[in-house]
Phi, psi and omega in degrees: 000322163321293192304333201261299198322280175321305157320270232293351176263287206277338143294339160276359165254031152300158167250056176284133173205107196323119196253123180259180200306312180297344204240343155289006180233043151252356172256004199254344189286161189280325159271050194231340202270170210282328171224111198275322163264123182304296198325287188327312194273347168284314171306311199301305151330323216248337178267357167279322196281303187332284174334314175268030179347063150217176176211168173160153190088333182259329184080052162217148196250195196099164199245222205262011195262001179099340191284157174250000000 
């Protein structure tokens, strides 16, 4: 009986909520995306793997001298 009480607080603390048609392209704006600038977060990425003389995840090779 605990459990399904605890389940059941816990489908009701989710945060789902329904987006209607009109209200999506306020989440569609450029500051809303998870990295608003691309370039920045691609130099960012390519001096962290450098640094880290490895790559991986980006579909890009090269070692710690920086080169691609």
């Amino acid at each position: 009986m605990k459990r399904l009480l605890t389940l059941a607080m816990c489908l009701c603390l989710t945060a789902c909520a329904s987006v209607k048609p009109w209200e999506r392209g306020r989440f569609a704006k450029q500051e809303m995306n998870f990295e608003p600038d691309a370039m920045q977060a691609a130099f960012e990425r390519h001096v962290y793997f450098s640094k880290e003389a490895s790559s991986g995840g980006t579909s890009n090779s090269g070692g710690g001298c920086g080169c691609n």
